[in-house]
N, C-alpha and C positions, 0 to 999 in steps of 0.2 A: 785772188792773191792780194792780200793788203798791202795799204800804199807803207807801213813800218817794214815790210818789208825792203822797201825803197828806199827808205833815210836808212837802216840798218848798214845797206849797200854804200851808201853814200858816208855811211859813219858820221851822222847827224845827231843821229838820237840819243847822245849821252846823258840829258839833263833833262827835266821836269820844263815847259815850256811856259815863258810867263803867261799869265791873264792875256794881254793884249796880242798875244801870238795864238791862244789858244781860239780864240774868238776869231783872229783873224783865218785862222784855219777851216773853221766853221761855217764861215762867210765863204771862204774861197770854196770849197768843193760845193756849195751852192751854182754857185756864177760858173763854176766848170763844169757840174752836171743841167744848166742851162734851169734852175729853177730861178733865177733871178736872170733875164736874158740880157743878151747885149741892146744898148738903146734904153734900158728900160729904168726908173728908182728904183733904187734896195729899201726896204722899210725907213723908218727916220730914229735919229739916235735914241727917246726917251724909249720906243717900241723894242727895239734891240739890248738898250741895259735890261729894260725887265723881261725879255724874251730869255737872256743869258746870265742874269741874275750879277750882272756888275755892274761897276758905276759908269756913267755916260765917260768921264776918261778915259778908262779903260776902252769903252766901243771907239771912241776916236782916234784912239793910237792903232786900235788895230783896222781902221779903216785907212789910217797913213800907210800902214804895213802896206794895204792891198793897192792904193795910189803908187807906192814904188815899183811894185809886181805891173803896172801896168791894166789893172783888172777892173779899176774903180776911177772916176773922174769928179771930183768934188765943184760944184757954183754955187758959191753964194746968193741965197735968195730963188734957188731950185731946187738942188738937192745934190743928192750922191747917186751918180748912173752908172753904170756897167759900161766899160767900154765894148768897142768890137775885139774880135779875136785875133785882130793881125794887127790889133797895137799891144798884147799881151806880152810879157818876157816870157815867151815859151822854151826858154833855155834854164828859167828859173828851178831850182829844187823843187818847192812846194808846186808850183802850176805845173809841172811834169808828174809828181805825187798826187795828187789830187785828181788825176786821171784815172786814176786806177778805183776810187770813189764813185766817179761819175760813170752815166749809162756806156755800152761802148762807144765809141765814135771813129768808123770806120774811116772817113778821111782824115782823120788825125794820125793813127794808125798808118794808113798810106804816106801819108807824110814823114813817119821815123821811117821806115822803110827805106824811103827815096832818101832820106838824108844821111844813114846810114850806108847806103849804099854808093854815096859819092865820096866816102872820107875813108869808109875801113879798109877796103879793101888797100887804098894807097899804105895806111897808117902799118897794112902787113908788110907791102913791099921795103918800107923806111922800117921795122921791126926789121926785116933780114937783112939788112945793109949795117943796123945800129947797135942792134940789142948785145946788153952785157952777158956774158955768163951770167949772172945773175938772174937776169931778164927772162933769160931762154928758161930754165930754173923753175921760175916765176911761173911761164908758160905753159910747162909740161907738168909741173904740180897739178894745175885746174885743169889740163886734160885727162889726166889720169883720175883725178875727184869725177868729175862725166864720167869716165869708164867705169867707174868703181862704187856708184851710188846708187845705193839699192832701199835706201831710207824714204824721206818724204821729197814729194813733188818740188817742196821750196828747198831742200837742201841740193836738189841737180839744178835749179835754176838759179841759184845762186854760185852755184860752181862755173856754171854756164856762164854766167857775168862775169865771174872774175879770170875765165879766160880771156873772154874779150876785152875788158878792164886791160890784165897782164901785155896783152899786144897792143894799146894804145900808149901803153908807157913804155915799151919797148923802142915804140918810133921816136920819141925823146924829142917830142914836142908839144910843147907847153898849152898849144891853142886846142891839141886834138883830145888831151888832159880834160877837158874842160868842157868834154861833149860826153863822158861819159852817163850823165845823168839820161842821154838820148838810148844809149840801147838798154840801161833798167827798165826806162820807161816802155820800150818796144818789148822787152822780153815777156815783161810783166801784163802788159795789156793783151798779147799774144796768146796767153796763158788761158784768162778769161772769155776770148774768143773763143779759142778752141774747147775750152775743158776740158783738155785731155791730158794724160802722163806724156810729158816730152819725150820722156825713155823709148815710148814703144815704137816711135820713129827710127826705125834701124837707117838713115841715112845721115841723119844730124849728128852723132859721136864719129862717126869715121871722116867724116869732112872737117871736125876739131881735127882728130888727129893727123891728117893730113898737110893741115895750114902750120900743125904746129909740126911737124919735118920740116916742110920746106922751110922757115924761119930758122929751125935749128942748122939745118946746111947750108944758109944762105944762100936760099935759091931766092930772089926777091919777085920775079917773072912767074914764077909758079905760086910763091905765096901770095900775092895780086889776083890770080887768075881764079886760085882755089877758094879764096875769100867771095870773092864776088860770085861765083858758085854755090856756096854755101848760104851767102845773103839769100841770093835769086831761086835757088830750092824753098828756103824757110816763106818771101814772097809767097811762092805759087802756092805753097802750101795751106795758106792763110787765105786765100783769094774765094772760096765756097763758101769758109766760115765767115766772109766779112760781106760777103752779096746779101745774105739775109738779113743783116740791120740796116740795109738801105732803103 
């Protein structure tokens, strides 16, 4: 699954990306798919304009890009290093995106999972407590797009997200807004583990539609419980497919 897949989600991708974004993009899925490691220099700037065919400005604005992301550590009079992975903004768009680039990475993987699994399920219970008519709306539109999608693999997996998108804005709070980039990115990666059609999973569309009653009745105890069921299926179901890239 491509990571434009991901900015599409994320409604990123409107415009032609400058030079110095485009390179730093380049760079980045490098250092994510672990060809440049952490600890280690990146090539030095004359190697990189003519590797990429622009001017050293260029490479150094988009080496600033990847210093903000957290990915790159610049010394004077050493060089430009990769950082480790747990000084990264792994919350960031691009380093969530560029995952989907790099080889799998089944503790990564385990980690949306576990993060995921500590926020959504509440984020449903605060959907049944909150949510607008609108909301709910919102909600059963992208369940019935899952029930009803008989096209391409990315057009149910992007239904898929924007169910879960639809019930993180439901809960109508601003911090949980701002983790959706976490389950594109688990959806998406999940995808490429399994390579398989989501659809033919007959347990995964009944457990949408289920979170999404309870949310419409305001049951908040049942949308909690059904969520976190739904996470912990999709879990287990992943656990065969991610033992072998270990």
């Amino acid at each position: 699954m491509s990571e434009l897949v991901y900015y599409d989600l994320k409604r990123t991708a409107t415009m032609t990306p400058s030079m110095p974004v485009q390179v730093a993009r380049e760079l980045g899925r490098r250092i994510v798919a672990g060809t440049y490691e952490p600890g280690t220099l990146i090539d030095e700037e004359n190697t990189l304009a003519t590797r990429y065919q622009v001017s050293r400005v260029v490479v150094r604005d988009a080496v600033k890009i990847l210093v903000g992301k957290g990915l790159l550590d610049v010394r004077r009079g050493i060089g430009t290093r990769v950082r480790a992975r747990d000084q990264w903004s792994m919350l960031d768009d691009d380093v969530l995106a560029w995952h989907l680039s790099a080889p799998p990475n089944p503790a990564f993987l385990k980690q949306l999972m576990e993060i995921r699994l500590a926020f959504e399920p509440k984020a449903s219970r605060w959907a049944a407590e909150r949510a607008t008519a609108e909301d709910i709306a919102e909600i059963e539109a992208a369940c019935v797009a899952m029930e009803q999608e008989e096209g391409t693999v990315e057009n149910f997996i992007i239904a898929d997200a924007e169910f879960h998108r639809a019930v993180l804005r439901a809960a109508h709070n601003e911090f949980l807004k701002a983790m959706e980039g976490v389950i594109y990115s688990a959806l998406l990666v999940s995808i490429r583990l399994t390579n398989k059609d989501p659809r033919a999973n007959k347990t995964s569309v009944p457990f949408h539609r289920e979170v999404c009653n309870a949310i419409a009745n305001r049951d908040a105890d049942r949308a909690e419980e059904l969520t976190t069921n739904l996470l912990k299926d999709a879990d287990h179901r992943l656990v065969d497919k991610v033992a072998k890239y270990k």
